[in-house]
C-alpha positions, -999 to 999 in steps of 0.1 A, spaced: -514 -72 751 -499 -47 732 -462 -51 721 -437 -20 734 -425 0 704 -390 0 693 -363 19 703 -362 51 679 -325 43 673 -303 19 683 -273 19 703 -249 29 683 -268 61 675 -271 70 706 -254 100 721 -220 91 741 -213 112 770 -199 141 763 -163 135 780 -159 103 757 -170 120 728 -141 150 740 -114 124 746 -122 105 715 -119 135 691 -87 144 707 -72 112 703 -84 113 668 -72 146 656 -40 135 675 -33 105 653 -38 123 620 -23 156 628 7 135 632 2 116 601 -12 142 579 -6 175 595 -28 202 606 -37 215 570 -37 176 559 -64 167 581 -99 179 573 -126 181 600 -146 152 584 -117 131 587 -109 139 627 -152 130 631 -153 102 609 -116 81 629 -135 97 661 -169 81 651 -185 111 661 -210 136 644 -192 164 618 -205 188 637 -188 174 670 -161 195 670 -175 230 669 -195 217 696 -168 203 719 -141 229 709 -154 258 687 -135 246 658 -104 234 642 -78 257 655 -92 256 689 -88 215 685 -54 214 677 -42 242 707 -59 211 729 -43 187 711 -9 201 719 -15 216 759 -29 186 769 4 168 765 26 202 768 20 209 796 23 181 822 51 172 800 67 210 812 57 203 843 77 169 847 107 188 835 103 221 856 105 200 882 136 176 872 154 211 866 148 226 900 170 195 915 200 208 900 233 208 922 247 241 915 277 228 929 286 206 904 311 206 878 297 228 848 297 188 825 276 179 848 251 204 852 245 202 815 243 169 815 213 178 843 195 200 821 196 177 787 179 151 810 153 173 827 141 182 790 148 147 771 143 122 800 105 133 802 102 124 768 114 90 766 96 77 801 62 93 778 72 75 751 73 42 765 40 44 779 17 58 754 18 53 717 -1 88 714 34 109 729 50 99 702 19 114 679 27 145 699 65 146 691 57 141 656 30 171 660 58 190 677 84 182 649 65 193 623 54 225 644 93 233 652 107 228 614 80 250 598 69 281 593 29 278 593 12 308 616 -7 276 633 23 274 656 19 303 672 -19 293 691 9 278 715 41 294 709 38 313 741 36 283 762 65 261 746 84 298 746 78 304 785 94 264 789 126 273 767 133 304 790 136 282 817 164 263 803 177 290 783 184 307 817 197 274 831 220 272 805 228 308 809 234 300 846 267 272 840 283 293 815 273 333 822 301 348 799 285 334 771 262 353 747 226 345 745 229 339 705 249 307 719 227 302 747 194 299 727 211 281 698 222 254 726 188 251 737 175 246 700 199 222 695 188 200 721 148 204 711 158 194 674 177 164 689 150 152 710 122 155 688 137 135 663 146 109 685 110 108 707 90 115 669 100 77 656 98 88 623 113 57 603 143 80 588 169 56 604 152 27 596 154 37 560 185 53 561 203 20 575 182 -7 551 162 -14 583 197 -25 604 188 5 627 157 9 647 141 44 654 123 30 683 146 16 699 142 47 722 167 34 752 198 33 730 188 65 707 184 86 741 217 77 752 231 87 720 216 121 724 231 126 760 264 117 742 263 140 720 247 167 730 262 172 765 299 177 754 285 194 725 261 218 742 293 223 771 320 229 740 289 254 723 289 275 759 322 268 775 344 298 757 354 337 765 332 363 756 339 381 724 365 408 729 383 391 760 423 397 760 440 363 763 463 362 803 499 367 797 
C-alpha cells in the first residue's frame, strides 16, 4: 500500500485568508505606529509583529502610506460618527455653559467610552497625538477628514457665542483636541511627572478633569465683545 505524501508545507505556512491577514497588519502597524511612529516603523517590522509575508502589505494596501491612511479612518471615522451624532442633540435653548459643556462631551465622551473597551483606541490617540504636534506632510493623507470633523464643532462653537471671532473660535476647538488627546493617548507623562502617585489611565477621573477645565475655559475664551465694540453708558 503506498503511503500518502506529505503535506508540501505545514500549517503555519499556509496562506491565512485574506481578511485576517488585512486585520492583522492593521492591528500591527497600529501598535508600532504608536510606539515608534510612522517614520520609526519599517515595513519589515509591521510584517514580521503581523506574522505575515514582507510583501503583504503592498498586496493588501499598495504600500506604506496607503497603510497608515487605514490605520487612522478605520477608527476616525466611526469615532466622528459617534460624535456627529452626540452633537446634533444639542438644546439650543440652553444656557450658553451648558451648551459648551454639550459640545466638549460630544468630542471627548467618544473617546473615553473607546478607550475603555479596546487597548488599540488608545494606540490611535497616541497615532493622533503625534499626528496633531508635528509637522510631517504624512498628516495630511487625512487632514481633510479630521478638518471636515473640526468644522463641525468649530461652527457649533461659533453658534453659542456668534460675536466672537473665528481666530478664538478655532483656537477653542484646538484647545479642546490637545486636551483630549493627551488624556485618551495614556502616555505615562503623569505617571512620571507625579513619582507614579498619579495614574494616566485612570481615564474616569482625568476626563472629568478635562470637562472642568475646559468648559469654563473654552466659555471665558468665547464669552466676550467683538473687537471695536463701545462699552453701554
Amino acid at each position: 500500500m503506498q503511503r500518502p505524501s506529505p503535506p508540501s508545507s505545514s500549517a503555519a505556512e499556509l496562506p491565512r485568508p485574506r481578511a485576517a491577514t488585512h486585520d492583522s497588519l492593521l492591528d500591527a502597524a497600529e501598535e508600532l505606529f504608536a510606539e515608534m511612529g510612522y517614520h520609526g516603523a519599517s515595513v519589515r517590522d509591521i510584517t514580521s509583529r503581523a506574522g505575515t509575508r514582507l510583501a503583504a502589505v503592498n498586496d493588501a494596501f499598495g504600500g506604506k502610506e496607503n497603510l497608515f491612511r487605514e490605520v487612522l479612518l478605520r477608527r476616525a471615522r466611526p469615532l466622528a460618527a459617534a460624535r456627529l451624532a452626540k452633537l446634533a442633540a444639542i438644546d439650543h435653548q440652553a444656557s450658553p455653559t451648558d451648551r459648551v459643556r454639550h459640545i466638549v462631551e460630544s468630542f471627548a465622551e467618544p473617546m473615553l467610552g473607546n478607550a475603555l473597551g479596546d487597548r488599540g483606541w488608545t494606540c490611535y490617540f497616541r497615532i493622533v497625538a503625534q499626528l496633531a504636534h508635528s509637522a510631517q506632510p504624512i498628516q495630511l493623507i487625512v487632514a481633510e477628514e479630521y478638518n471636515k470633523l473640526a468644522e463641525h464643532f468649530v461652527s457649533a462653537l461659533g453658534a453659542v457665542f456668534p460675536n466672537t471671532d473665528s481666530a478664538r473660535r478655532y483656537d477653542a476647538y484646538l484647545f479642546m483636541l490637545s486636551l483630549s488627546l493627551d488624556v485618551f493617548s495614556v502616555d505615562m507623562r503623569l505617571d512620571y511627572l507625579s513619582g507614579h502617585t498619579q495614574h494616566s489611565n485612570d481615564l474616569h477621573r482625568r476626563y472629568t478633569h478635562l470637562m472642568e477645565f475646559a468648559v469654563p475655559g473654552i466659555t471665558r475664551l468665547l464669552d466676550i465683545e467683538p473687537a471695536g465694540t463701545a462699552p453701554e453708558g
